[in-house]
Each structure stands twice: as C-alpha cells, then as structure tokens.
PDB file of N, CA, C and O in Angstrom, chain B, residues numbered from 101:
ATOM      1  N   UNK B 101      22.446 -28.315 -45.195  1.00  0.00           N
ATOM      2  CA  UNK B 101      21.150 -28.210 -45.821  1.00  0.00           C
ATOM      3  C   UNK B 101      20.846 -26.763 -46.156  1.00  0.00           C
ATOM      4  O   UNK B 101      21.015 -25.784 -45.429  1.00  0.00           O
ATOM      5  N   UNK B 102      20.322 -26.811 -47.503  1.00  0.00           N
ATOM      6  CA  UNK B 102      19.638 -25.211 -47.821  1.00  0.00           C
ATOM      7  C   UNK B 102      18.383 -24.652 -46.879  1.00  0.00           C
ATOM      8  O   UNK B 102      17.425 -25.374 -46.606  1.00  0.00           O
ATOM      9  N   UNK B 103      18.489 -23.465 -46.479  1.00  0.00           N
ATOM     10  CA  UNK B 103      17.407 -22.904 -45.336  1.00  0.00           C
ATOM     11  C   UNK B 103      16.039 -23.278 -45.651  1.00  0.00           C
ATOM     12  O   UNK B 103      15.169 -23.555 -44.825  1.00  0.00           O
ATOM     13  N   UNK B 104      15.887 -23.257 -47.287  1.00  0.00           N
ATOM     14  CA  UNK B 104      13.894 -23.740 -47.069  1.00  0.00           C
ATOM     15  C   UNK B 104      13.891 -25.293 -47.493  1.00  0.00           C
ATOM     16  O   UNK B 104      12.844 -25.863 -47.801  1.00  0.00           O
ATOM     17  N   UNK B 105      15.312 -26.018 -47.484  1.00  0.00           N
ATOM     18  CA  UNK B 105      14.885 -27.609 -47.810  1.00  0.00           C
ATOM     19  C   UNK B 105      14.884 -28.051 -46.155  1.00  0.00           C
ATOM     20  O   UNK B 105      14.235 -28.955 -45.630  1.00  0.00           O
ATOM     21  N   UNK B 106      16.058 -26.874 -45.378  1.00  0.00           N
ATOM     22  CA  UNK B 106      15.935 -27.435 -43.908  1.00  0.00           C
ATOM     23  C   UNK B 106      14.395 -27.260 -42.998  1.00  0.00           C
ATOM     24  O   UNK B 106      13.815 -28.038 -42.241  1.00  0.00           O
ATOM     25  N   UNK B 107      14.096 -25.987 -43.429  1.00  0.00           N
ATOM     26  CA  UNK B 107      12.592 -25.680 -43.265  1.00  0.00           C
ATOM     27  C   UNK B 107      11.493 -26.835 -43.587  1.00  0.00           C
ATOM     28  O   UNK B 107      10.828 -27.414 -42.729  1.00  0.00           O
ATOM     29  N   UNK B 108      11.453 -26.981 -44.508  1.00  0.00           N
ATOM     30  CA  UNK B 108      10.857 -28.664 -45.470  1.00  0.00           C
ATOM     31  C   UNK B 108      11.049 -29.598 -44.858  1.00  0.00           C
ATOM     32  O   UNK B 108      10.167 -30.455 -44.899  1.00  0.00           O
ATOM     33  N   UNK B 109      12.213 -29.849 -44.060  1.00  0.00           N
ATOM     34  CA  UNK B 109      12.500 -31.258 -43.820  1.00  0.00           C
ATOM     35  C   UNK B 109      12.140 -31.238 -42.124  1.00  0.00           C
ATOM     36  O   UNK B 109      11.771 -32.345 -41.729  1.00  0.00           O
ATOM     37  N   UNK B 110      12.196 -29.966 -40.857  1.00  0.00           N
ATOM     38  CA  UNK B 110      11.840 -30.036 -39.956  1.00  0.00           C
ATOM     39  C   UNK B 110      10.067 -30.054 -40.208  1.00  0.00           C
ATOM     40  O   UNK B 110       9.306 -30.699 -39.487  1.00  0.00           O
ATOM     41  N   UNK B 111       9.832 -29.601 -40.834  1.00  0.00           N
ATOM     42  CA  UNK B 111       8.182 -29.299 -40.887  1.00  0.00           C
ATOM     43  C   UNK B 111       7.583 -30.773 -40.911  1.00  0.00           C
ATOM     44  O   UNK B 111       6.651 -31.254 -40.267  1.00  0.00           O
ATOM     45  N   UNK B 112       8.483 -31.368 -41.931  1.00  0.00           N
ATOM     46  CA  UNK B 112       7.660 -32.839 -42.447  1.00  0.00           C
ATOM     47  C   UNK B 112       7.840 -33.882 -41.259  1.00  0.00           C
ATOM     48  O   UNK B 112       7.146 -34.896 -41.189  1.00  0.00           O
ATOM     49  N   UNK B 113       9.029 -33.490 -40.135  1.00  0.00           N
ATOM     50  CA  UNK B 113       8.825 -34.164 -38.702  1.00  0.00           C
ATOM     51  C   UNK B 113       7.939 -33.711 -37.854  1.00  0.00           C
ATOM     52  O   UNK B 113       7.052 -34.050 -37.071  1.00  0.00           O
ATOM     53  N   UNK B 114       8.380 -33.014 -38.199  1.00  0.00           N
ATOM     54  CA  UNK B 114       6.825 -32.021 -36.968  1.00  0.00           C
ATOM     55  C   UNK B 114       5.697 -32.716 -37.382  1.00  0.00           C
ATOM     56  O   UNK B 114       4.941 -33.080 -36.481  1.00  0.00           O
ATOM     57  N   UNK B 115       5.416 -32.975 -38.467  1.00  0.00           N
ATOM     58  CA  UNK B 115       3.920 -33.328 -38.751  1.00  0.00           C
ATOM     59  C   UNK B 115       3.987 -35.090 -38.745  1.00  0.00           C
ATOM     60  O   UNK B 115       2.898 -35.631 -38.549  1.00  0.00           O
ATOM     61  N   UNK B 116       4.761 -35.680 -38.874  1.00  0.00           N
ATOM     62  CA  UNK B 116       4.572 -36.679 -38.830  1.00  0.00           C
ATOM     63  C   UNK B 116       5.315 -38.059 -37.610  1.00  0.00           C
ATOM     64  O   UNK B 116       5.265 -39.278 -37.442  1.00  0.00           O
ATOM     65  N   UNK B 117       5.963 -36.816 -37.014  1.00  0.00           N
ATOM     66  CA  UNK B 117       6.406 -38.232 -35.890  1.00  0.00           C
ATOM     67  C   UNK B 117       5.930 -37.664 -34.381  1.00  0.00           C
ATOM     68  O   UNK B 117       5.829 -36.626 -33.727  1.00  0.00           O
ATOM     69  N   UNK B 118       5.660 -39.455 -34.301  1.00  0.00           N
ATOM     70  CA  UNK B 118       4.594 -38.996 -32.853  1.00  0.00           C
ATOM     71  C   UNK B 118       5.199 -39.538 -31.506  1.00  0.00           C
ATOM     72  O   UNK B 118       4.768 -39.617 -30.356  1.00  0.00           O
ATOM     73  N   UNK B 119       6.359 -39.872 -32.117  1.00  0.00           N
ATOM     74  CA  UNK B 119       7.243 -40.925 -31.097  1.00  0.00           C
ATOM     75  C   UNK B 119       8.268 -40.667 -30.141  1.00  0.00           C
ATOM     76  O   UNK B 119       8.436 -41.333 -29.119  1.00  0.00           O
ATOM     77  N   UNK B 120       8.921 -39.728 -30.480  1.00  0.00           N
ATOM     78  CA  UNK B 120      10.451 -39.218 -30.380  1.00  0.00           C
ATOM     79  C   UNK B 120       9.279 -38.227 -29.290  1.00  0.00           C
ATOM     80  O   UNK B 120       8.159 -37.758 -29.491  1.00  0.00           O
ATOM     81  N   UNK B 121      10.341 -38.227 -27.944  1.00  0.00           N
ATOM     82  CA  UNK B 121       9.906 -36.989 -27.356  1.00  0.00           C
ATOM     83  C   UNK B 121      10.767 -35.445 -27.607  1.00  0.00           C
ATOM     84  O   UNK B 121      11.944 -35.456 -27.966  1.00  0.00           O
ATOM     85  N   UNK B 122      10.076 -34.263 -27.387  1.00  0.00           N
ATOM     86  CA  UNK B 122      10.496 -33.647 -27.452  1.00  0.00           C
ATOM     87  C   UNK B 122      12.334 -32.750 -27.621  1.00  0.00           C
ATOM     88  O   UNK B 122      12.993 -32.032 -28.373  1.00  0.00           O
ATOM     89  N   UNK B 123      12.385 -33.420 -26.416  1.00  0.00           N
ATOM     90  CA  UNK B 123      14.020 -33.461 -26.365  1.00  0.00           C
ATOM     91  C   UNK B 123      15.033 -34.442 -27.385  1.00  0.00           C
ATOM     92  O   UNK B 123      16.093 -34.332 -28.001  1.00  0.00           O
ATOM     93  N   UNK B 124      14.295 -35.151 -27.207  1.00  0.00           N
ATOM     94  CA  UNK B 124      14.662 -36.300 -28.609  1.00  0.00           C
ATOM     95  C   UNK B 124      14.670 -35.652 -29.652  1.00  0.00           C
ATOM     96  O   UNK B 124      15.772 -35.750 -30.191  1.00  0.00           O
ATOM     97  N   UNK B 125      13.935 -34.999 -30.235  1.00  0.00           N
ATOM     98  CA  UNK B 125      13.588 -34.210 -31.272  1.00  0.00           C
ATOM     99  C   UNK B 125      14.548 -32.842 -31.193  1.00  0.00           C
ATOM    100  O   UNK B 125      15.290 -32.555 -32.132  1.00  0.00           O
ATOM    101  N   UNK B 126      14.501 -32.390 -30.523  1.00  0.00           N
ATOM    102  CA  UNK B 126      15.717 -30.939 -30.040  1.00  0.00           C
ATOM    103  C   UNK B 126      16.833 -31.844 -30.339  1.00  0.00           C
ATOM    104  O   UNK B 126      17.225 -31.810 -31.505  1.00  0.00           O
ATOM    105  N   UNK B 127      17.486 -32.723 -29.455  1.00  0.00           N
ATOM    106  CA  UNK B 127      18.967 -33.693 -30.303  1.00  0.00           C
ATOM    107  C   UNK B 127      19.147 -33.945 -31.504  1.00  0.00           C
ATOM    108  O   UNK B 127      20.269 -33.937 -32.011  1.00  0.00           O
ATOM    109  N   UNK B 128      18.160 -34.185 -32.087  1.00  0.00           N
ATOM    110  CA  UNK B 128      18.113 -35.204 -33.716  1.00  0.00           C
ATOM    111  C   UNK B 128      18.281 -33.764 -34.457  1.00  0.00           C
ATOM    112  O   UNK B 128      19.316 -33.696 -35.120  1.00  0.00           O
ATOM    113  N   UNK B 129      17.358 -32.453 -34.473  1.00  0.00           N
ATOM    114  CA  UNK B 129      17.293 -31.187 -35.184  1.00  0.00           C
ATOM    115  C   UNK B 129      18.778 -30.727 -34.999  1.00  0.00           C
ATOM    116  O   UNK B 129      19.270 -30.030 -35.887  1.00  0.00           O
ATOM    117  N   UNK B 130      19.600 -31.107 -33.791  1.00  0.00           N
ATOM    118  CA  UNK B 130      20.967 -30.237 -33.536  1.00  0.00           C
ATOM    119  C   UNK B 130      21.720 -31.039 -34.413  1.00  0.00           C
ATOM    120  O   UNK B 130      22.013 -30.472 -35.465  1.00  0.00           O
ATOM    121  N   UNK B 131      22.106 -32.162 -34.287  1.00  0.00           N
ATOM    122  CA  UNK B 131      22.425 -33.426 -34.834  1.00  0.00           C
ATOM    123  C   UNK B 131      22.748 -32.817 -36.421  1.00  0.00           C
ATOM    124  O   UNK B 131      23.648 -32.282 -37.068  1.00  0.00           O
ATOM    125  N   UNK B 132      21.333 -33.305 -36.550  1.00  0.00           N
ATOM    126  CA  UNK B 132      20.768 -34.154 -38.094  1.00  0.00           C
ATOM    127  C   UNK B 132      20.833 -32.405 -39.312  1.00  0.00           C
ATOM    128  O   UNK B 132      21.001 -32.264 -40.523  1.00  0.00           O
ATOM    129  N   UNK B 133      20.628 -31.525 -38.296  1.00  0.00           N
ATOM    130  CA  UNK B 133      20.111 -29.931 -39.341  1.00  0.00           C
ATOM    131  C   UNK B 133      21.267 -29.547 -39.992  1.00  0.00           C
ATOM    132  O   UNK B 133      21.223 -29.586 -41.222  1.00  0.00           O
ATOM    133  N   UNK B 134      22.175 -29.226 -39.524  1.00  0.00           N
ATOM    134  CA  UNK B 134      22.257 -28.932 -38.380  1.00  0.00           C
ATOM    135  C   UNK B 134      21.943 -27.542 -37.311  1.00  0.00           C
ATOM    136  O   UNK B 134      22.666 -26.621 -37.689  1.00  0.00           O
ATOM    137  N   UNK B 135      21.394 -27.274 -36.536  1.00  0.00           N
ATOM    138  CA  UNK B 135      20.462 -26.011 -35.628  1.00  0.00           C
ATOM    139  C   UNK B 135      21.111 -26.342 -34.810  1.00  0.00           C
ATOM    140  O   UNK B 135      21.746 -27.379 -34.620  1.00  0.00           O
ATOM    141  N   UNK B 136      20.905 -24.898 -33.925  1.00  0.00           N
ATOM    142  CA  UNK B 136      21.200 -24.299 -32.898  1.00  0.00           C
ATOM    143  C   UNK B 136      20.332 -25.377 -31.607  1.00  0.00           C
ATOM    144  O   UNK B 136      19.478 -26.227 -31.861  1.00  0.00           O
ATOM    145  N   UNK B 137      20.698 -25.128 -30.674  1.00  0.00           N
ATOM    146  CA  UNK B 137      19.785 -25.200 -29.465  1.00  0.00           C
ATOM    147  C   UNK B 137      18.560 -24.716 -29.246  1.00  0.00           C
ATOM    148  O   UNK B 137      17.554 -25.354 -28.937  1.00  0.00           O
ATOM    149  N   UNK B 138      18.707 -23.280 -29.459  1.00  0.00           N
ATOM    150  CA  UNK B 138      17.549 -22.419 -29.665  1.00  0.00           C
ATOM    151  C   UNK B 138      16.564 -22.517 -30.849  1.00  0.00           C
ATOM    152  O   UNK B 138      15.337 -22.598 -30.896  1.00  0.00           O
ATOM    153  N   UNK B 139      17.766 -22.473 -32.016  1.00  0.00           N
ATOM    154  CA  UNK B 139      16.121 -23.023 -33.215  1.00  0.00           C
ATOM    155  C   UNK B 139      15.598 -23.917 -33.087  1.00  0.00           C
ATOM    156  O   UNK B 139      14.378 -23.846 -33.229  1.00  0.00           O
ATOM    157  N   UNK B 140      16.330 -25.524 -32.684  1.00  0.00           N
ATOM    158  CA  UNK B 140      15.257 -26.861 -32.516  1.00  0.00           C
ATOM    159  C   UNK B 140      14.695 -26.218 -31.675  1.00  0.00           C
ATOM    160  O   UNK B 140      13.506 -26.082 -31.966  1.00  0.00           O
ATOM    161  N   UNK B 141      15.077 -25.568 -30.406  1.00  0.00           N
ATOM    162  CA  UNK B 141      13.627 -25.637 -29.037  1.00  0.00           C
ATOM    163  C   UNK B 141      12.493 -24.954 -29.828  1.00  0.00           C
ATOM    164  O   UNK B 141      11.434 -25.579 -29.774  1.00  0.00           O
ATOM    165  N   UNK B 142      12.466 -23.672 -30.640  1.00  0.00           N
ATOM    166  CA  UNK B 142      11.805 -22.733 -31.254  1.00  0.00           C
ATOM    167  C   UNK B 142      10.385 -23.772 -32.323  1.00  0.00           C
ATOM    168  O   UNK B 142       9.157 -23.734 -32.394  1.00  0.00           O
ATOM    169  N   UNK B 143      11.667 -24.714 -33.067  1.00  0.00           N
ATOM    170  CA  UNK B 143      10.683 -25.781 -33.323  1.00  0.00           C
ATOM    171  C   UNK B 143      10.072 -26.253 -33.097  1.00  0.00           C
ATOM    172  O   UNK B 143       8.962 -26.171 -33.622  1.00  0.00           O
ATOM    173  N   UNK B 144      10.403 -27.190 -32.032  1.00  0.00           N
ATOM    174  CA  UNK B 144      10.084 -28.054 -31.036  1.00  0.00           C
ATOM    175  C   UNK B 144       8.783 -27.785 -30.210  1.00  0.00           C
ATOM    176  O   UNK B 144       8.127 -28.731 -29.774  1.00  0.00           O
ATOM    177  N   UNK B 145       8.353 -26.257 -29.964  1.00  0.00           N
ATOM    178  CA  UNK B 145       7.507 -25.261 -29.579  1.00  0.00           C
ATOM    179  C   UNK B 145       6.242 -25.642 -30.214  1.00  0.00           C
ATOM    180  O   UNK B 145       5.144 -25.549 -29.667  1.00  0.00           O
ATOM    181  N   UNK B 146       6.499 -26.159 -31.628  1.00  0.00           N
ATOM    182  CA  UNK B 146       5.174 -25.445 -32.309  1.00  0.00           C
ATOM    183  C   UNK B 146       5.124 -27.058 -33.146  1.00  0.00           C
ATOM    184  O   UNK B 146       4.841 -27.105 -34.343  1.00  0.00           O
ATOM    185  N   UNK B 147       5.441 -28.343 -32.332  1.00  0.00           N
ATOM    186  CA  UNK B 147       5.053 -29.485 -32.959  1.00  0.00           C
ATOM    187  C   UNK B 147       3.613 -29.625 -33.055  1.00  0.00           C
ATOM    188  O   UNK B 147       3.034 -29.766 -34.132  1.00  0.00           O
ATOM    189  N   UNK B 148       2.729 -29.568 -31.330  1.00  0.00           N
ATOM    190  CA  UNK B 148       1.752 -29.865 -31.931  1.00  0.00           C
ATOM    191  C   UNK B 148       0.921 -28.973 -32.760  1.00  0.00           C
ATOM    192  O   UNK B 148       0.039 -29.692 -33.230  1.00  0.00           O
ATOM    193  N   UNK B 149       0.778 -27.868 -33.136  1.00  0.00           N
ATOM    194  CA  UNK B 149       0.541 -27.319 -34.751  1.00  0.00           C
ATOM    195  C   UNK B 149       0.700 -27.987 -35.297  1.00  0.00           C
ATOM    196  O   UNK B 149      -0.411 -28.467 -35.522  1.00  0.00           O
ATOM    197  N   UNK B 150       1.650 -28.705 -35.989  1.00  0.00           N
ATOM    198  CA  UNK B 150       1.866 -29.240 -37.275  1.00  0.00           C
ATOM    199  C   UNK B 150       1.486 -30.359 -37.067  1.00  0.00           C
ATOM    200  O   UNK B 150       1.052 -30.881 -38.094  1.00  0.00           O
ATOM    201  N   UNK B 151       1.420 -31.382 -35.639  1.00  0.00           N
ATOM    202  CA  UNK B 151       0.686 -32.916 -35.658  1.00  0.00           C
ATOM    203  C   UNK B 151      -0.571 -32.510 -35.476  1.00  0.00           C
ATOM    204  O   UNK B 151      -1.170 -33.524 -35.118  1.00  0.00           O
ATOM    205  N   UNK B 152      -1.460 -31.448 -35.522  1.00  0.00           N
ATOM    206  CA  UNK B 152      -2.892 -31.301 -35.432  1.00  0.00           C
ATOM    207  C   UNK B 152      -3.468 -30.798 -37.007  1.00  0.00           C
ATOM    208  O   UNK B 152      -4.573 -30.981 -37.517  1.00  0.00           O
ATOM    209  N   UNK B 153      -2.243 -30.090 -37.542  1.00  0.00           N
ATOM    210  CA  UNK B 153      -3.049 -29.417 -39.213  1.00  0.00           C
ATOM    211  C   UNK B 153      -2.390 -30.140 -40.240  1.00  0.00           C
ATOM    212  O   UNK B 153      -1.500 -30.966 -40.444  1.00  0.00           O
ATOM    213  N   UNK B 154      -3.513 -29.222 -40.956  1.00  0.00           N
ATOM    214  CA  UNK B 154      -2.013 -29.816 -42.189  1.00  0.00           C
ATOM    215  C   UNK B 154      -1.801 -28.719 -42.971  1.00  0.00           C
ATOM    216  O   UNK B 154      -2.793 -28.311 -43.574  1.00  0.00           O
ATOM    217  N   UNK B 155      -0.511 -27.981 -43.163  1.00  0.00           N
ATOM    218  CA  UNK B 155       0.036 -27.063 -43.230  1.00  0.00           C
ATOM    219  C   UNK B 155       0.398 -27.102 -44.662  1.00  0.00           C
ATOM    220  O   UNK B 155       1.004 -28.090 -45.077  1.00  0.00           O
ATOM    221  N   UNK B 156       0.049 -25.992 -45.582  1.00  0.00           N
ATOM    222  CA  UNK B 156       0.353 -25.782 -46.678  1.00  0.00           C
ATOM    223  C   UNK B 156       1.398 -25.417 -47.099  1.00  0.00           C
ATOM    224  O   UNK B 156       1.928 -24.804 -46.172  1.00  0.00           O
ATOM    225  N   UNK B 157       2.267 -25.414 -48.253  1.00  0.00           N
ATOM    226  CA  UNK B 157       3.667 -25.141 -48.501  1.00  0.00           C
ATOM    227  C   UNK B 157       3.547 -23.466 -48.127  1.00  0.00           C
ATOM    228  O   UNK B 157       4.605 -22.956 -47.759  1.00  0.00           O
ATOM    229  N   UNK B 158       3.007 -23.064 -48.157  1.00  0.00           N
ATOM    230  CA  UNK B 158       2.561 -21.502 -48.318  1.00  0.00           C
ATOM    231  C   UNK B 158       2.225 -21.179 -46.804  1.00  0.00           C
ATOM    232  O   UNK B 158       2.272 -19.949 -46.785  1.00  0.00           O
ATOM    233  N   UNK B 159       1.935 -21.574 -45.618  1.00  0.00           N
ATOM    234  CA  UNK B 159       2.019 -21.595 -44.252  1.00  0.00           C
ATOM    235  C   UNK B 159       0.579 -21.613 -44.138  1.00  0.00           C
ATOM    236  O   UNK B 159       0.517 -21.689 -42.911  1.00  0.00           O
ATOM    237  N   UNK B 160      -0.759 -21.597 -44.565  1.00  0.00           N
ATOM    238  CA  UNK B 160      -1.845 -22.172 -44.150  1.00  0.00           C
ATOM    239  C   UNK B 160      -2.488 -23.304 -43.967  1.00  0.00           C
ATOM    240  O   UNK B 160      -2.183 -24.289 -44.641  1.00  0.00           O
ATOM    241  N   UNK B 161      -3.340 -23.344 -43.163  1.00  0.00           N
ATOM    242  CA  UNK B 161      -3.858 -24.895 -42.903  1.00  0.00           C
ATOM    243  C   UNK B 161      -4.878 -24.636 -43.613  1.00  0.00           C
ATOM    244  O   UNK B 161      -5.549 -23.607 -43.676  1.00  0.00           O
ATOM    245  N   UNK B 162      -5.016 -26.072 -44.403  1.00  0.00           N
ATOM    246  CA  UNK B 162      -5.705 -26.542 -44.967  1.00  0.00           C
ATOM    247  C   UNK B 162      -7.158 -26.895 -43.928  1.00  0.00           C
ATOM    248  O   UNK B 162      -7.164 -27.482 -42.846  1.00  0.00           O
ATOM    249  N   UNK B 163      -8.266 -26.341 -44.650  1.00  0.00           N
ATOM    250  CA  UNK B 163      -9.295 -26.529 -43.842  1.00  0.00           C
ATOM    251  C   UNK B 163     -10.307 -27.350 -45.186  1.00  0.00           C
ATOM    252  O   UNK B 163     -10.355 -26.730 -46.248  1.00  0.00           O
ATOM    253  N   UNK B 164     -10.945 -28.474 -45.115  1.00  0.00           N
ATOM    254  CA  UNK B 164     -11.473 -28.940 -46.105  1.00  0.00           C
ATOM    255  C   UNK B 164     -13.511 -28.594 -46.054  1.00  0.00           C
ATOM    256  O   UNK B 164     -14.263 -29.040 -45.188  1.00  0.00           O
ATOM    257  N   UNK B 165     -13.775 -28.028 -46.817  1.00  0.00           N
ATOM    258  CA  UNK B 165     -14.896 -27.415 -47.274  1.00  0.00           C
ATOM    259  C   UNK B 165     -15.957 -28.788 -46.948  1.00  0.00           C
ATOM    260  O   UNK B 165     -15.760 -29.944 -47.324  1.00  0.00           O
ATOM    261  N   UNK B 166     -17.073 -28.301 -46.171  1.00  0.00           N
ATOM    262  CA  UNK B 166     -18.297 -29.761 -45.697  1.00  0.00           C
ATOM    263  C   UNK B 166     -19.236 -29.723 -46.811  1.00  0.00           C
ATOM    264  O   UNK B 166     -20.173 -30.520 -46.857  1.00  0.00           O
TER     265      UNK B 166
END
C-alpha cells in the first residue's frame, strides 16, 4: 500500500470499527498494512480519537456550528 492510501485506510478503521479489540486491531494492521509492531501499537493509541471525532482529510475535527 502507498503511505497516504495506508494512512486512509488505517484512519477509516479507527473511526469506524468498534468490535475488534485492540490487539486484534495491532494483528490485522501487521497482517493486512503491512506495519510494524510499533506503528499498529502507535495507531492503535489514538483509536478512541478517531471513534469520538470526525476527522478531516486535512487532520481537523470537524466541529458543526449550533
């Protein structure tokens, strides 16, 4: 995988799966990326960020105006 489609494609798990535990998720990133040990954990770090926002292609969260 190219570095910002692999970027793209961990981000869009991060934000959307709520199932897989952690370590599950560290296997599948070594697996599936393919990453290091250290980059999935690095990932893996900062899931719930991405299952709490919603993260712009550009790295900000979207905050919606009341």
């Amino acid at each position: 995988m190219e570095k910002m489609k692999l970027e793209d494609w961990v981000k869009s798990i991060l934000s959307n799966d709520e199932f897989m535990s952690d370590e599950e998720l560290v296997e599948y990133f070594i697996e599936e990326g393919p990453m290091s040990r250290e980059e999935a954990e690095k990932w893996v770090s900062k899931r719930e960020f991405y299952l709490n926002n919603i993260v712009m292609d550009d790295g900000s969260v979207y905050k919606p105006k009341l």
